[in-house]
Legacy VTK file of the C-alpha trace (Angstrom):
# vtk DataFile Version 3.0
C-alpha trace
ASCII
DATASET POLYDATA
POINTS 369 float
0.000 0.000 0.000
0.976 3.554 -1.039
1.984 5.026 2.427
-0.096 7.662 4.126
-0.515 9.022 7.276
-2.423 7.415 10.064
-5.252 10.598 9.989
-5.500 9.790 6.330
-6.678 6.393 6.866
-8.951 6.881 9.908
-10.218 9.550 7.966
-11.576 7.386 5.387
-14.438 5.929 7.619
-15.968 9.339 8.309
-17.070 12.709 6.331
-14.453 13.994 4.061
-14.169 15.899 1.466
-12.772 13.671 -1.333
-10.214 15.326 -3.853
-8.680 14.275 -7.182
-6.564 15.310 -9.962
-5.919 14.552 -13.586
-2.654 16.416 -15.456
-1.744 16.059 -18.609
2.640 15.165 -20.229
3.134 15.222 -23.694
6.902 14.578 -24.112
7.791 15.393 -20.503
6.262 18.818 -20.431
2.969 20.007 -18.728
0.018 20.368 -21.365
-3.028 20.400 -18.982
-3.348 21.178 -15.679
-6.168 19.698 -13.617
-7.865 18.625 -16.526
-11.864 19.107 -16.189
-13.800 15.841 -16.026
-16.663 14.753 -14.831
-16.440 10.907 -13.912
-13.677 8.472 -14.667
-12.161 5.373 -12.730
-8.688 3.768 -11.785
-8.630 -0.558 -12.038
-6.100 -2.033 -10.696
-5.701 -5.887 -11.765
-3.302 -8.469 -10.750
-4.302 -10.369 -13.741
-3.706 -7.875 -16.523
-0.787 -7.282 -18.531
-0.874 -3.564 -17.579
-1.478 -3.553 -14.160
-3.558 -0.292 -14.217
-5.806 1.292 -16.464
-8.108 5.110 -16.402
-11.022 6.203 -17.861
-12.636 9.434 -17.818
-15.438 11.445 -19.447
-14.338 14.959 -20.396
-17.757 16.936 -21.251
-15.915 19.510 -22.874
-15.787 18.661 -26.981
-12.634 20.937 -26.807
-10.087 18.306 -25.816
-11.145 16.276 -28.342
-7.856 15.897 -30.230
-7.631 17.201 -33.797
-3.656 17.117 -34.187
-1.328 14.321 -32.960
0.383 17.166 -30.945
-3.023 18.339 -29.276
-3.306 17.146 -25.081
-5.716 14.342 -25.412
-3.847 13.162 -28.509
-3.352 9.354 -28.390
1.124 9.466 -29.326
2.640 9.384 -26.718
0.778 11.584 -24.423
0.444 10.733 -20.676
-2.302 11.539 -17.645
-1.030 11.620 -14.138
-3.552 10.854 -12.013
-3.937 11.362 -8.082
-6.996 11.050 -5.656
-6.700 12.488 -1.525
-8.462 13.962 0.803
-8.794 17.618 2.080
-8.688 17.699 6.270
-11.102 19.992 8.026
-8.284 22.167 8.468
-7.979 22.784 5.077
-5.119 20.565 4.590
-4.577 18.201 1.908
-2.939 14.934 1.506
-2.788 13.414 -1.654
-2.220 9.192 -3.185
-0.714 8.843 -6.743
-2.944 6.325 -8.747
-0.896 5.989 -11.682
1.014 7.297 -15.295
-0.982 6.710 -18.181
-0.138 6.610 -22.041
-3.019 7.821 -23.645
-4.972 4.853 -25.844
-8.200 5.908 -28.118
-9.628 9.415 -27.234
-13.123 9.492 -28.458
-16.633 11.709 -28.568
-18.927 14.393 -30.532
-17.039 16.756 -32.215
-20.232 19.331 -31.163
-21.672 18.307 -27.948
-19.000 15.460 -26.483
-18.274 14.291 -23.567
-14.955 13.100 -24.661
-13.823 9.607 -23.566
-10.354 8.762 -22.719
-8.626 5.832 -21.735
-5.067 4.862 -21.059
-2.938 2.133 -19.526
0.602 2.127 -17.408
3.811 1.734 -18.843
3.502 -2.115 -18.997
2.062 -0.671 -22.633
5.134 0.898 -24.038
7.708 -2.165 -23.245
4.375 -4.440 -25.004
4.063 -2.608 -27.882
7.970 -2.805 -28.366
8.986 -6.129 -29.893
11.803 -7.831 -30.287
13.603 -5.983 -33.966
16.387 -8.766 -33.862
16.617 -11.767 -31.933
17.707 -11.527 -28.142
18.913 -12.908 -25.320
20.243 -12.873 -21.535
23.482 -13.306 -22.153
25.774 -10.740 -20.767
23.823 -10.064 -17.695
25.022 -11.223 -14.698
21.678 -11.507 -12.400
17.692 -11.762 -13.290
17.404 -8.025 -11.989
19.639 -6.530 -14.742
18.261 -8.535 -17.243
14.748 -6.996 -16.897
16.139 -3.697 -15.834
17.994 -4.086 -19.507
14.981 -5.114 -21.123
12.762 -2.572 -19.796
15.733 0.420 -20.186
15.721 -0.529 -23.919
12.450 0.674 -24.569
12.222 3.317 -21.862
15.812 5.018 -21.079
14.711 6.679 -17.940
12.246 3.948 -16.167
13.106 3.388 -12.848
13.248 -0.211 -12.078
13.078 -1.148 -8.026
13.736 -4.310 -6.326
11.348 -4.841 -3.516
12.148 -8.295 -3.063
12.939 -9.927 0.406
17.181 -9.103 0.884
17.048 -7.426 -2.473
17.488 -11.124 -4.063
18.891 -11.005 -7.546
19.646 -14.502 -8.739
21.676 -15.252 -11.329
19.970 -15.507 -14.725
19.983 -18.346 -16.983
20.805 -17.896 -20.368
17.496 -17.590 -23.034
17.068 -16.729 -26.261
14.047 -14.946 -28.097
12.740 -14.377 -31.319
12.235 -11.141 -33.308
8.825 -10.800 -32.539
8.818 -11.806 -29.588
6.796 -9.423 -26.996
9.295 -7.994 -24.683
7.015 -7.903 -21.584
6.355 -11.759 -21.532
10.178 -11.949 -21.468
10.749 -9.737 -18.633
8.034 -11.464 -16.696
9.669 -14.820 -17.410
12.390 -13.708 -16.126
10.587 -11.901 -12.828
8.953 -15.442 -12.849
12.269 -17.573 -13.259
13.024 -16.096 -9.183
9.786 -16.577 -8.104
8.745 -12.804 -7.929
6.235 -10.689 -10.287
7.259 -6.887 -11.434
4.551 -4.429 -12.681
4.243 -0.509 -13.180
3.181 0.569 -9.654
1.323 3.990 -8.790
4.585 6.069 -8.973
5.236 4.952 -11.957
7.986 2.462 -11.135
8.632 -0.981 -12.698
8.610 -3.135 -9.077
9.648 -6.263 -8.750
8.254 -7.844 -5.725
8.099 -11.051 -4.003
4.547 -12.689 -4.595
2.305 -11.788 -1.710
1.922 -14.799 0.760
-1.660 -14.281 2.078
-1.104 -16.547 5.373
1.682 -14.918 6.626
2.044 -11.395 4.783
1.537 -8.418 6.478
-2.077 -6.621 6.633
-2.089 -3.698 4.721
-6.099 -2.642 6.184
-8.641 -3.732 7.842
-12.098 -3.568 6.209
-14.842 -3.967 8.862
-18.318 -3.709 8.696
-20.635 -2.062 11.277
-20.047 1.393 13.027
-16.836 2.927 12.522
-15.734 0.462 9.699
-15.587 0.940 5.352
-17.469 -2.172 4.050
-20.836 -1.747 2.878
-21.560 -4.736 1.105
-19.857 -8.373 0.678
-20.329 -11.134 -1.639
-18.818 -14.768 -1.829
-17.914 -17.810 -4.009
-15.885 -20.984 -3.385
-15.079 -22.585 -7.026
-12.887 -25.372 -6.787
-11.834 -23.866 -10.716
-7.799 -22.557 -10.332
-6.975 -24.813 -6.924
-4.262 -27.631 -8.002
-2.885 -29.527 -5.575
0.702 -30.831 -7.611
2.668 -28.657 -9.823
4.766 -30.002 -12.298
7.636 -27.759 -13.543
10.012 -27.964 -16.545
12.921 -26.421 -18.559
14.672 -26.802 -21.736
16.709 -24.327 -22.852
18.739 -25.087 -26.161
20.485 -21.708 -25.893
22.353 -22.549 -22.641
23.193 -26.318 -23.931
21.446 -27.794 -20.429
18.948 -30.998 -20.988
15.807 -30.526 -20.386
14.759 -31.046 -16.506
12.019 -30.979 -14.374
10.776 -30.710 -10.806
7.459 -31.927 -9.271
5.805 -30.667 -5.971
2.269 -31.816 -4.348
0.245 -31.669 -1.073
1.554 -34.373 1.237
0.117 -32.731 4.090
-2.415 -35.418 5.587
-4.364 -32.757 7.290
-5.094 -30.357 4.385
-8.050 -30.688 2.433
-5.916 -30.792 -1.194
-3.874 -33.080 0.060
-2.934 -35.368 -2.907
-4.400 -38.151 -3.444
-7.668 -37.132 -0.747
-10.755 -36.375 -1.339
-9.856 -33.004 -3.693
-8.186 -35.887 -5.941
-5.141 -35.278 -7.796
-5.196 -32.086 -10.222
-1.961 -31.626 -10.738
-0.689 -27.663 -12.660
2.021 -27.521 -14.950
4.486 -24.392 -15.379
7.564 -24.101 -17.739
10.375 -21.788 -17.982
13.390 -21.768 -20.727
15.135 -20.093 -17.420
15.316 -23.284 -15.046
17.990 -25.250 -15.978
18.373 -26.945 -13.281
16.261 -29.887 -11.520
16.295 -28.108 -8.216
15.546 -24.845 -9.852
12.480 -26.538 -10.699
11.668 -28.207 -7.756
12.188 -24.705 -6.232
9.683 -23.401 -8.739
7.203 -26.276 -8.349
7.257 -25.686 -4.551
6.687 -22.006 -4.693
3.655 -21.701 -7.107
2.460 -24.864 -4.948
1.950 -22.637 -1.970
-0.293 -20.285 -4.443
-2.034 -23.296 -6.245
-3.304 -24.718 -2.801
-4.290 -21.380 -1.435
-7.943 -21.578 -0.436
-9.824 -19.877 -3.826
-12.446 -18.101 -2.040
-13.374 -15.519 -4.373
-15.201 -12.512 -2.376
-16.165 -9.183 -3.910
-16.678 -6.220 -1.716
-17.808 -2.551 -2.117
-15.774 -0.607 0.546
-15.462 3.123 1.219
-12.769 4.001 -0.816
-9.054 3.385 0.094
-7.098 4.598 -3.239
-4.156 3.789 -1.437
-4.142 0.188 -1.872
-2.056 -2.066 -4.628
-3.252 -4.948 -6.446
-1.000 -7.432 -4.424
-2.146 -5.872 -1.134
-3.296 -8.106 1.388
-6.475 -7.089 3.685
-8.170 -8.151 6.656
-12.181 -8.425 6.369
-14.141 -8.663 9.466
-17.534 -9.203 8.636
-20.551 -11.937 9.268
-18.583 -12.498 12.756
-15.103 -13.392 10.815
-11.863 -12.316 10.180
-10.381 -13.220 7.299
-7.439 -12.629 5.111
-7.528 -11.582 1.589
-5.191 -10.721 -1.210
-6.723 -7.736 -3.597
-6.922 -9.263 -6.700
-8.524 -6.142 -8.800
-9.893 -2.954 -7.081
-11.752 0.239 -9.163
-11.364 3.628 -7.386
-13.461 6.379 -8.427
-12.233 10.074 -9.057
-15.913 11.324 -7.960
-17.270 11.325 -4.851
-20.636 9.085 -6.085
-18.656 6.354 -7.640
-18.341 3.175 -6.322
-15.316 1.499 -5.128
-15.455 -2.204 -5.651
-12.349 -4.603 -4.747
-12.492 -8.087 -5.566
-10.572 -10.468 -3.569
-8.968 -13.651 -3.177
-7.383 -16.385 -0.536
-9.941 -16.661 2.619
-7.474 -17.221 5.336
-9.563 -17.575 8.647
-8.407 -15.905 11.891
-9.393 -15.851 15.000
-12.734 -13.953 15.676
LINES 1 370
369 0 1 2 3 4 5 6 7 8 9 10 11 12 13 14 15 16 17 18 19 20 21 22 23 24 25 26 27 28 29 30 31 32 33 34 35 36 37 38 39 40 41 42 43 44 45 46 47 48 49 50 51 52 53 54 55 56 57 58 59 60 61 62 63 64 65 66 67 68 69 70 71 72 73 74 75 76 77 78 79 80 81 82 83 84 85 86 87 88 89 90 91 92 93 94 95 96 97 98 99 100 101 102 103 104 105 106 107 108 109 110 111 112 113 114 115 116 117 118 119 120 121 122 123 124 125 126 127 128 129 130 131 132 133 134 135 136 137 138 139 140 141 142 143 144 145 146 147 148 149 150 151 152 153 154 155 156 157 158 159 160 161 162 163 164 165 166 167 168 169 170 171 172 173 174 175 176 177 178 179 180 181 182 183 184 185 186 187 188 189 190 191 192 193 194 195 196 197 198 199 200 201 202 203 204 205 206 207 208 209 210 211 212 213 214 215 216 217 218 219 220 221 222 223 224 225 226 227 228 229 230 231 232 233 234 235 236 237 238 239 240 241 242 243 244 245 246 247 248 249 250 251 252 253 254 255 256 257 258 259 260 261 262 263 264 265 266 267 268 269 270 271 272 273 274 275 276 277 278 279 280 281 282 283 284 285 286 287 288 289 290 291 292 293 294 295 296 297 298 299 300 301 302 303 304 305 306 307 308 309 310 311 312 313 314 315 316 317 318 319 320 321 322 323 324 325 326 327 328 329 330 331 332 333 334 335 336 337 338 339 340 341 342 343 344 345 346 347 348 349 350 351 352 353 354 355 356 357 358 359 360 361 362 363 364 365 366 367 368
């Protein structure tokens, strides 16, 4: 979670006075300040390629873009978008919720509204393929290889390693195609030491350890009932996307390794996957070019095993809004006379006061009432 101040959060669950903010870059200078708009939303979503996405209405037909150089114009042009809350002092604290290229500007050339939409940076380093073929070689660990990857597309991103001890193992050598998207190679790479990167709020390519629900830190506590921020909650337990083996592989002709493999299931007699139970045996298979070693797969096996048996309560909530929170977030719900522990999956915050803010979550770790 973006950090903020301890007033901003117990502010939340009373009357405020919301506040937000849309500017518009085109080639690294202002264009727009505080554009005017009348509604739009931030999604955040673990399971999207660009981890964040906006989309506003602009009622004014004046932005609609007319030359490739105009604000709203969709080359290269960027919204900066922010969301806080003004104090009853007057004071104002304020959340980033993203950098945005600019996608497919639309509306009435007489009456509008103009619609825009835009995603994070995730966008440029898609739209960038591979000219020539490429490969890993040369770097020394799997954090320079992305930050290399990325830094060839843009110059000036800022690449962070959030991982636990900074971890940067070495990287295996790969080879890929021209053609070949450039963000499914970084992630295989961010996936290679068992970690996920992604364009965070601030605009920063993170890479991160993936969040461990059980024993990861609580980020906030949505309660329901006086003094809480949930106002409604809804649930579903699919046994769809619960395995209880994982099978995981590598062959990687570039580095002259045979191919290997590692294998990792539920032997825990008193868990409900357990293989071979009840659940049955549904095993998941995962492959990497960058494990070219049997106990880097049996490393890798064991690690997305601790995901795969992960309890796949799916619960969506509408919450008074916290745009504070990240997409791997993990929250505490206390509701129906439970407390439970979720990872944010996806989450919309509104940039109005009326819209909703909806969060949908996953995991459903019990504790203790």
């Amino acid at each position: 979670m973006y950090p903020v101040s301890a007033t901003f959060l117990k502010t939340l669950a009373t009357s405020h006075t919301m506040v937000s903010r849309v500017d518009v870059y085109y080639n690294g200078s202002l264009k727009v300040s505080s554009l005017p708009f009348d509604s739009g939303t931030v999604t955040v979503d673990r399971g999207s390629k660009t981890r964040r996405t906006v989309s506003l209405s602009v009622s004014d037909p004046k932005y609609l873009p007319w030359l490739e150089t105009d604000p709203l114009a969709p080359y290269g042009q960027q919204l900066v978008v922010s969301r806080g809350v003004r104090f009853s002092n007057g004071a104002e604290e304020w959340v980033p919720l993203g950098t945005f290229r600019l996608n497919e500007p639309s509306g009435d050339v007489h009456f509008g509204p103009v619609t825009v939409t835009g995603a994070s940076m995730e966008c440029a380093v898609i739209d960038d393929k591979f000219l020539t073929p490429t490969t890993t070689r040369g770097y020394a660990g799997c954090v320079e290889a992305m930050e290399g990857l990325i830094r060839q597309t843009l110059p000036s991103a800022v690449v962070v390693n959030l991982t636990a001890d900074e971890r940067n193992p070495t990287v295996a050598v790969a080879d890929w195609d021209a053609g070949a998207d450039r963000w499914d190679s970084v992630t295989q790479i961010a996936r290679a030491m068992s970690a996920e990167v992604f364009v965070d709020a601030q605009n920063r390519f993170v890479i991160t350890d993936l969040p461990d629900v059980v024993n990861g830190a609580v980020a906030w506590d949505i309660a329901e009932g006086e003094g809480g921020t949930l106002i409604s909650s809804a649930r579903a337990m699919p046994r769809t996307g619960v395995y209880n083996g994982v099978f995981a592989s590598g062959e990687n002709s570039a580095s002259g390794a045979p191919p290997v493999s590692g294998f990792a299931k539920d032997l825990d007699p008193a868990s409900p996957t357990r293989w071979g139970g009840p659940f049955g045996r549904v095993p998941k298979f995962i492959s990497s070019a960058l494990w070219v070693s049997a106990n880097a797969c049996t490393s890798a096996a064991e690690y997305a095993l601790f995901d795969a048996i992960a309890p796949n309560v799916q619960t969506s909530i509408d919450s008074l809004p916290n745009p504070a929170l990240e997409g791997n977030d993990i929250i505490r719900l206390i509701h129906a006379g439970r407390k439970e522990r979720y990872l944010v999956q996806s989450l919309t915050v509104p940039l109005t006061a009326e819209g909703d803010f909806s969060l949908t979550l996953r995991g459903g770790k019990e504790e203790a009432a």
